[in-house]
C-alpha positions as CSV (number, residue, x, y, z in Angstrom):
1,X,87.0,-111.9,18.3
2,X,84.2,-112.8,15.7
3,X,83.2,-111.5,12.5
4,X,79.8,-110.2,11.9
5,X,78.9,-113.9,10.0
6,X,79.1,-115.5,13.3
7,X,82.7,-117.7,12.5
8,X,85.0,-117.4,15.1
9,X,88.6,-116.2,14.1
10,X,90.5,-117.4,17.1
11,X,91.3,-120.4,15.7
12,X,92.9,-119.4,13.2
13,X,95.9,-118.4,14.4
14,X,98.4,-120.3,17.4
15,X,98.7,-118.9,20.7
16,X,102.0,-116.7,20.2
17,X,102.7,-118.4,17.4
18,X,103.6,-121.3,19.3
19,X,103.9,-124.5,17.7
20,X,100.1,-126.2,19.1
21,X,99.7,-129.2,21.3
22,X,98.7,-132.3,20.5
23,X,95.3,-131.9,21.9
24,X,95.0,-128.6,19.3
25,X,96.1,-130.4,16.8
26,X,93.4,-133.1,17.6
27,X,90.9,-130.9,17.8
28,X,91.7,-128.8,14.8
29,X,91.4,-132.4,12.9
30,X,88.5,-133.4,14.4
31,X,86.8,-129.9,13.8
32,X,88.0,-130.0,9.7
33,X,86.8,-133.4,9.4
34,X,83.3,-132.4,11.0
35,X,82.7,-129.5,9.0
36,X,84.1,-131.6,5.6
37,X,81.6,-134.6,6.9
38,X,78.7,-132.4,7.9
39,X,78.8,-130.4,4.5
40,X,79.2,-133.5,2.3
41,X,76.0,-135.0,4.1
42,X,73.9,-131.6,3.7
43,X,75.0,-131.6,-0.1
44,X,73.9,-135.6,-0.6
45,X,70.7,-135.3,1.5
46,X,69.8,-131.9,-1.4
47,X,70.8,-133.8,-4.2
48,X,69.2,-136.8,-3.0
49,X,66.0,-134.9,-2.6
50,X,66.2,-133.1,-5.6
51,X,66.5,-136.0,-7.6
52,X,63.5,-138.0,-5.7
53,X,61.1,-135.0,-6.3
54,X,62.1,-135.3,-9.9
55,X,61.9,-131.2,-9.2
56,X,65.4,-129.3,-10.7
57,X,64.4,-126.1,-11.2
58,X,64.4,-124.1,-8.1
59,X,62.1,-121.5,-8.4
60,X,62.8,-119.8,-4.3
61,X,65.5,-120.2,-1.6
62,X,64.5,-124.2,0.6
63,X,66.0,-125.3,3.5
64,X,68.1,-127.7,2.2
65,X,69.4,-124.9,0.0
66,X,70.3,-122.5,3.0
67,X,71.6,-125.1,4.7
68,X,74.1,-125.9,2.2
69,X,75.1,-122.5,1.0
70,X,75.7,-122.0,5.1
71,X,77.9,-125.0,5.2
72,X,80.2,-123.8,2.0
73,X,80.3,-120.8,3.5
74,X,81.4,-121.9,6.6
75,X,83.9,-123.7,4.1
76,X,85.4,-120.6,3.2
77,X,86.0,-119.0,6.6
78,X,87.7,-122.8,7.9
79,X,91.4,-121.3,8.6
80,X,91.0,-118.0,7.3
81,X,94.1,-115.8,8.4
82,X,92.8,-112.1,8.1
83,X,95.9,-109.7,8.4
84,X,94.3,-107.5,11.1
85,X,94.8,-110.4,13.4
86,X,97.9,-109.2,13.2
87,X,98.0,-105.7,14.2
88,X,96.4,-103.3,16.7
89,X,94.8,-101.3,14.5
90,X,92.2,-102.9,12.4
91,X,92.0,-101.2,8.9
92,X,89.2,-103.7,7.6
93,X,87.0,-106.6,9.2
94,X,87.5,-110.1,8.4
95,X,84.4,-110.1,5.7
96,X,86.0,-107.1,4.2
97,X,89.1,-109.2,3.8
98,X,87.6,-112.7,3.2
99,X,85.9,-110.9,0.0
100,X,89.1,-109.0,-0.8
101,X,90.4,-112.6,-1.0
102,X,87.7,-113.6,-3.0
103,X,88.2,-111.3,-5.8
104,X,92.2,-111.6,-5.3
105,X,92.0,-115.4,-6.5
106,X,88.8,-114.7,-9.0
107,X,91.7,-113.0,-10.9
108,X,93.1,-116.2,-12.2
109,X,90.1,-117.3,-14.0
110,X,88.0,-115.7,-16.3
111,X,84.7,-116.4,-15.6
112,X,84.9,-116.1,-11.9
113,X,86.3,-112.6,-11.9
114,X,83.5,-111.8,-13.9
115,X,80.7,-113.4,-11.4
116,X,82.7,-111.4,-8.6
117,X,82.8,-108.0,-10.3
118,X,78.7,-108.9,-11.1
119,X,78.5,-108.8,-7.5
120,X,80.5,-105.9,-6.5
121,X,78.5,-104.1,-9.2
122,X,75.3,-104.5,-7.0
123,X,74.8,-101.3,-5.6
124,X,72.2,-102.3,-3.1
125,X,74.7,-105.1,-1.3
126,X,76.4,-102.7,1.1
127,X,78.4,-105.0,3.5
128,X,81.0,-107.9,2.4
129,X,79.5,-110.5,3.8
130,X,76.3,-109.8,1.2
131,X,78.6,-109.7,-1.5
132,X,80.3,-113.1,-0.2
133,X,77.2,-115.0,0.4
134,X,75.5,-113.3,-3.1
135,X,78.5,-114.6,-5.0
136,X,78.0,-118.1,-3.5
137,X,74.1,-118.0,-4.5
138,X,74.9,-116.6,-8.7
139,X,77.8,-119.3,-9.0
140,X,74.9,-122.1,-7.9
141,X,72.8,-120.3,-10.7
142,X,75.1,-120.3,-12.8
143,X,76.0,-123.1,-12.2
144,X,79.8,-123.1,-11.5
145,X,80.3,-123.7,-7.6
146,X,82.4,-126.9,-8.9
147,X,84.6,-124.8,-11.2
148,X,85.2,-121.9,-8.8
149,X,86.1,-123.9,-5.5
150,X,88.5,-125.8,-7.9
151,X,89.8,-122.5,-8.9
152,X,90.4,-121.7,-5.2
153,X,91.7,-124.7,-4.0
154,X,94.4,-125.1,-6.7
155,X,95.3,-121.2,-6.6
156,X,98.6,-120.4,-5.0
157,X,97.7,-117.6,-3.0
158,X,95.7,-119.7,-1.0
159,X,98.9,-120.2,1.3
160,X,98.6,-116.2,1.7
161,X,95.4,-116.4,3.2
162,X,94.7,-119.4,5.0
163,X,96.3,-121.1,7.6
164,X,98.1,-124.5,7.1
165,X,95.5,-126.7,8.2
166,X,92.2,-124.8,6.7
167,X,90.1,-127.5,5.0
168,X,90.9,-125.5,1.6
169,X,94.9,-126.8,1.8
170,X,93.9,-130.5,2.8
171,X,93.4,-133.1,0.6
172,X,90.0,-133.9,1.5
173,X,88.4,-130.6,0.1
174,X,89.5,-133.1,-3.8
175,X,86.2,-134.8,-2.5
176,X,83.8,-131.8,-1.8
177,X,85.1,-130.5,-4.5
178,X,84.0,-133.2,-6.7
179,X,80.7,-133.7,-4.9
180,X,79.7,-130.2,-5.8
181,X,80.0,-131.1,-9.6
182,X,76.2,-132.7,-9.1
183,X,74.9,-129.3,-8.5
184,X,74.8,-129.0,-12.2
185,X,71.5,-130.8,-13.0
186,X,69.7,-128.5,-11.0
187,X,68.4,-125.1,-12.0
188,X,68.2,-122.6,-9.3
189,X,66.5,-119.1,-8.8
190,X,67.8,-117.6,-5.8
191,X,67.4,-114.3,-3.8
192,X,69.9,-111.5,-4.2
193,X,68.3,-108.9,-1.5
194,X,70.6,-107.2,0.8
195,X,68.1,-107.7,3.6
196,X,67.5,-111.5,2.9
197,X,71.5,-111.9,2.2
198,X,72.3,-110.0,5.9
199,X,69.9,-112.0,8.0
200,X,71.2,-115.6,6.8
201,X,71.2,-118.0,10.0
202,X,74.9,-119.0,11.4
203,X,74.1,-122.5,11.8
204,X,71.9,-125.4,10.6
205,X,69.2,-127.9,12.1
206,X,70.9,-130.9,11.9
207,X,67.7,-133.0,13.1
208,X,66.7,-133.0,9.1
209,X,69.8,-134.9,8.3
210,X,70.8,-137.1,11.5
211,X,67.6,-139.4,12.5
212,X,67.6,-140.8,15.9
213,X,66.7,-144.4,16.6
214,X,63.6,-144.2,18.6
215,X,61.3,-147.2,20.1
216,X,58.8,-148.1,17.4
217,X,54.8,-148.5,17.3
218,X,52.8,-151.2,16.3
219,X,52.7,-149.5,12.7
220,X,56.4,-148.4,12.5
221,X,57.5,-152.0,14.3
222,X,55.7,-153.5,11.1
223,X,57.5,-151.0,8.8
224,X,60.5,-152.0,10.3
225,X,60.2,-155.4,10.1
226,X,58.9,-155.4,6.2
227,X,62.3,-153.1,6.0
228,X,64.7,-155.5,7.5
229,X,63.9,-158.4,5.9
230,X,64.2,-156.3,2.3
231,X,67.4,-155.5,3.5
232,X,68.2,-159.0,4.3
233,X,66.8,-160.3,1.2
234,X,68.9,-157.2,-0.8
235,X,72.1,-158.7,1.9
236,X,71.9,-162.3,0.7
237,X,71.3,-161.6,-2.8
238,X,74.4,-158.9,-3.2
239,X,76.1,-161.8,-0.7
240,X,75.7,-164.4,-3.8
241,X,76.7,-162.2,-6.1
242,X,80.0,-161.4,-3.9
243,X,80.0,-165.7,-4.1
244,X,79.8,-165.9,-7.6
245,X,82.5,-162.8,-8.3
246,X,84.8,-164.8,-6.1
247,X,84.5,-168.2,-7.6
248,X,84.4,-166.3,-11.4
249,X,87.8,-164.5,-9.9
250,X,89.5,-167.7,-8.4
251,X,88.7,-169.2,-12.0
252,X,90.2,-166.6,-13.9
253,X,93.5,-166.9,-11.5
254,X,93.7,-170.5,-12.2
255,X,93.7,-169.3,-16.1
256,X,96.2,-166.5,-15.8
257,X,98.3,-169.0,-13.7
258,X,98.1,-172.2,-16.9
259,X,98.7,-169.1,-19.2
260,X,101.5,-167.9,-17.4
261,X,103.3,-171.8,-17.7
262,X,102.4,-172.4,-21.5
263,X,104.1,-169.4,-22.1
264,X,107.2,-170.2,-20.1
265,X,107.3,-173.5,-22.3
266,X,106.8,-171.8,-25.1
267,X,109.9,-168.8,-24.3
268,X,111.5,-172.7,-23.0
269,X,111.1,-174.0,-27.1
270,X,111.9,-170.4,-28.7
271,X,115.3,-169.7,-27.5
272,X,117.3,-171.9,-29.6
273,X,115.5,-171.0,-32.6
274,X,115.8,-167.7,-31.6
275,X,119.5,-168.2,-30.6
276,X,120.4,-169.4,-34.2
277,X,118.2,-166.7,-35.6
278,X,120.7,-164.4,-33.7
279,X,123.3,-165.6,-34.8
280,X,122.2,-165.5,-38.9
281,X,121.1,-162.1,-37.9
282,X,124.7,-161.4,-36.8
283,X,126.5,-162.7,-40.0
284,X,124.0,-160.7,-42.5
285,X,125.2,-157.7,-40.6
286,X,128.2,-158.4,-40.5
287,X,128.5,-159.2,-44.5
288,X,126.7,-156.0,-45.1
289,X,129.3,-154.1,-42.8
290,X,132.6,-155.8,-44.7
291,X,130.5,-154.4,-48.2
292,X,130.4,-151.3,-46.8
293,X,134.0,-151.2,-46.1
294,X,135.1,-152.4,-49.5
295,X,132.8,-149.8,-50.8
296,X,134.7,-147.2,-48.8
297,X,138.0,-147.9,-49.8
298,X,137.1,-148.4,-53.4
299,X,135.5,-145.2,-53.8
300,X,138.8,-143.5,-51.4
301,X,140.6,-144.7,-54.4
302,X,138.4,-142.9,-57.0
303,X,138.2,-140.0,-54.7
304,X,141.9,-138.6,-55.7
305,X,140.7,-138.9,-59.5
306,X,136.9,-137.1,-58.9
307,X,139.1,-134.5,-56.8
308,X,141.3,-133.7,-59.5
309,X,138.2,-133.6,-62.3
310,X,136.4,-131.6,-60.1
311,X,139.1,-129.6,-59.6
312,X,139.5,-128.7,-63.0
313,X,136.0,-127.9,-63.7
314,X,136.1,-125.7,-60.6
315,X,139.2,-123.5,-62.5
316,X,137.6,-124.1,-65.9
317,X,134.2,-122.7,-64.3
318,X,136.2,-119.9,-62.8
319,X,137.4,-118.7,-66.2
320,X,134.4,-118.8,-67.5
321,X,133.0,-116.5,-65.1
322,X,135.3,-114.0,-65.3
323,X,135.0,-113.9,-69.0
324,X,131.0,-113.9,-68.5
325,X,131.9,-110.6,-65.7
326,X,134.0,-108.9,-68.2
327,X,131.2,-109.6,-71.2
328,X,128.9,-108.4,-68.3
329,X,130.9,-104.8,-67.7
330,X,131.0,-104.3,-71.4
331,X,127.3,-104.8,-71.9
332,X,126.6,-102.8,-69.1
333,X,129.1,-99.7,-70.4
334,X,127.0,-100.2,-74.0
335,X,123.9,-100.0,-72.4
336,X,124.8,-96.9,-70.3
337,X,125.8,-95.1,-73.6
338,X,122.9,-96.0,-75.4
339,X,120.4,-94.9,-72.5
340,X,122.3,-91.5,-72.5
341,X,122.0,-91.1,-76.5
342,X,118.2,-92.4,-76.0
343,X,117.4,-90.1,-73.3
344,X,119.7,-87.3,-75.6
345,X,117.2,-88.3,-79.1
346,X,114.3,-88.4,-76.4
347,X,115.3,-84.6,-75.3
348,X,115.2,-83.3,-78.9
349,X,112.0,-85.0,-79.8
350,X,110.4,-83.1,-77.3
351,X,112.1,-79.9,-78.4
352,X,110.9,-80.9,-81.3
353,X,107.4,-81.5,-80.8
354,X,107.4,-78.2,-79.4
355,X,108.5,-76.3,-81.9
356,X,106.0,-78.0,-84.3
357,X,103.3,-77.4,-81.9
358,X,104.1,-73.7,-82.1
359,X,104.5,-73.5,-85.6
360,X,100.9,-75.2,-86.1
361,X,99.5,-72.6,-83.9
362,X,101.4,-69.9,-86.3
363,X,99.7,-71.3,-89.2
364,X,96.5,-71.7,-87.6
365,X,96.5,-67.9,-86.7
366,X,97.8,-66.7,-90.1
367,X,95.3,-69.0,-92.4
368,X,93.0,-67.2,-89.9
369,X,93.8,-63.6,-90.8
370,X,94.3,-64.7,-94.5
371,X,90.7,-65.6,-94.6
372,X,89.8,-62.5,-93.2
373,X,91.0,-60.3,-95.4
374,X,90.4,-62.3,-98.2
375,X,86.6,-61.6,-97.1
376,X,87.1,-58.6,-96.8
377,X,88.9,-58.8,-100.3
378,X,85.8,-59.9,-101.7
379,X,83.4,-57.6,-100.1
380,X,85.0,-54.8,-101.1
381,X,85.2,-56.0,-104.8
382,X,81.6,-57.0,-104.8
383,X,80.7,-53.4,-103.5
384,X,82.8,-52.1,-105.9
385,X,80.9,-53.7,-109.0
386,X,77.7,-52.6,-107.6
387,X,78.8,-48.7,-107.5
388,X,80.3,-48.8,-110.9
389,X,77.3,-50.6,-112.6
390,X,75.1,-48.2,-110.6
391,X,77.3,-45.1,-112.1
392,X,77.2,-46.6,-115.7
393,X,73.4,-47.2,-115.5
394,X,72.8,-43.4,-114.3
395,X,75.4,-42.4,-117.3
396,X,73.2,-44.0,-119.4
397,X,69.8,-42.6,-118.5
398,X,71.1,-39.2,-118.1
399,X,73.0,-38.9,-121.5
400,X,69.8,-39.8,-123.5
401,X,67.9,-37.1,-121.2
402,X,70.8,-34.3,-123.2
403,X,70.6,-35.3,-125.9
404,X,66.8,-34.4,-126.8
């Protein structure tokens, strides 16, 4: 059985769970370190190019670039144990669980389950396979292939989904790994189509990255020849080098060695000095221990005396606080009464205040009605006066009138 990317899943599981042969086992090895060696070479030959063009910003999908995106991919799927292998009934296809996988680990690290659910967010990728192969393609953008293969590779669910001797649970993925953290200098803009994504090729010319020695022209013989002797000109010049490291590192030997016996003489010359040191050291402790002990037993003698003294102040102190509790209680029973006759003198003041208040109001009314009658008082009186001069003046007009 196969999965629709085109990676056999056979291998990934023992005949019958038998333990394999020893020609498995070769082949197994052989196979993981192919795929490690191949990948490694397709990732150098793109960096190497990439840095020779003096070009890091990828503006479309290149060769080189398919080819290595195939190669991590095929990364992925080395070992791969999907659980329908073991059953009849298949419930999901191997992408469907290598992308299941995917997202399972992503939830360790922050950043990648964010860049997985990015992906699963793309409603046009309809198939896992596009969603695997798109995630591969926005981590190189992004550039964080090196921190998410580190993520899977030191997860511990790895064991859940890949077999023992999957290229992910070797130690040799530590130097893919580490290779891929030179993707970061270059700047990628890759495509994200379903269509593009689905069609991917399931293998990769190797012709661009293995050269075949072939009989040379006149042209390329010359080529050659200018090529070789650079090479032996680059050979004997690293070769003098290697010389003169050798001769500098015999040199320093000899020194390390007439280092090694001064200091031997020297440890020879220090010991007694440092013997009778020792032994001075010795007798200053030991003085300073035999002061300490007199010091001890003297003050064990005035202990007795400061036990007693301090006893006494202890029962002294005592008495005085119980005298300061009693003083305490008392001052606490005076203040109680005083806060009741307060809050007693507090309660009539307000009675008080009352009562004034109402007897203002009282007084207020009645100067009130005293001043209106005493208007009215005067009213009247003044209306009075008016009628009786009135009556007087008419008297005295009409009385005049008689008498003639």
């Amino acid at each position: 059985m196969s999965s629709p990317s085109g990676f056999s899943l056979m291998s990934a599981f023992s005949e019958n769970g038998h333990r394999l042969s020893r020609s498995q086992r070769l082949h197994r090895d052989n196979e993981r370190r192919n795929l490690l060696t191949i990948t490694r070479l397709v990732l150098r030959a793109f960096l190497e190019r990439t840095m020779s063009d003096n070009n890091r910003i990828l503006e479309s999908d290149t060769q080189q670039v398919t080819d290595l995106l195939i190669m991590l991919e095929k990364v992925l799927w080395h070992g791969f144990k999907p659980r329908s292998q073991k059953s009849l009934i298949f419930l999901k296809s191997p992408d469907a669980e290598m992308w299941a996988a995917i997202e399972r680990i992503a939830q360790n690290d922050v950043a990648m389950q964010e860049t997985a659910n990015c992906v699963a967010q793309i409603e046009s990728l309809l198939t896992p396979i596009s969603r695997l192969r798109a995630f591969l393609r926005l981590a190189m953008m992004q550039k964080k292939l090196f921190d998410f293969f580190t993520v899977i590779t030191s997860s511990s669910l790895l064991k859940n989904f890949y077999e023992d001797w999957a290229l992910l649970r070797q130690e040799e993925i530590v130097q893919l790994t580490g290779s891929l953290l030179g993707l970061s200098v270059v700047d990628c803009n890759l495509a994200l189509e379903y269509d593009y994504l689905q069609d991917q090729p399931l293998s990769i010319d190797l012709t661009i990255y293995i050269r075949i020695p072939t009989v040379p022209t006149e042209g390329e013989e010359t080529l050659l020849k200018n090529g070789v002797e650079t090479r032996d000109n680059v050979k004997k010049m690293l070769l003098d080098q290697n010389n003169y490291l050798e001769e500098r590192n015999r040199q320093l030997q000899c020194n390390v060695e007439n280092l090694k016996k001064r200091l031997n003489s020297l440890v020879v010359e220090v010991k007694p000095a440092k013997l009778l040191w020792n032994v001075s050291l010795l007798y200053s402790k030991t003085s300073i221990m035999l002061n300490v002990l007199n010091l001890l037993e003297l003050t064990k003698k005035t202990g007795n005396w400061n036990e007693k003294r301090l006893l006494g102040q202890v029962v002294e102190r005592e008495d005085s606080l119980t005298n300061c509790s009693t003083a305490a209680c008392g001052y606490e029973k005076i203040n109680t009464d005083l806060y009741d006759k307060l809050k007693l003198a507090d309660d009539k003041w307000r009675r008080l205040e009352k009562d004034l208040m109402k007897t203002q109001q009282q007084y207020s009314q009645e100067t009130e009605t005293l001043k209106k009658t005493f208007r009215n008082w005067k009213f009247q009186t003044l209306f009075f006066k008016k009628t009786h001069v009135s009556k007087v003046l008419m008297m005295r007009l009409f009385v005049p009138n008689l008498k003639r």
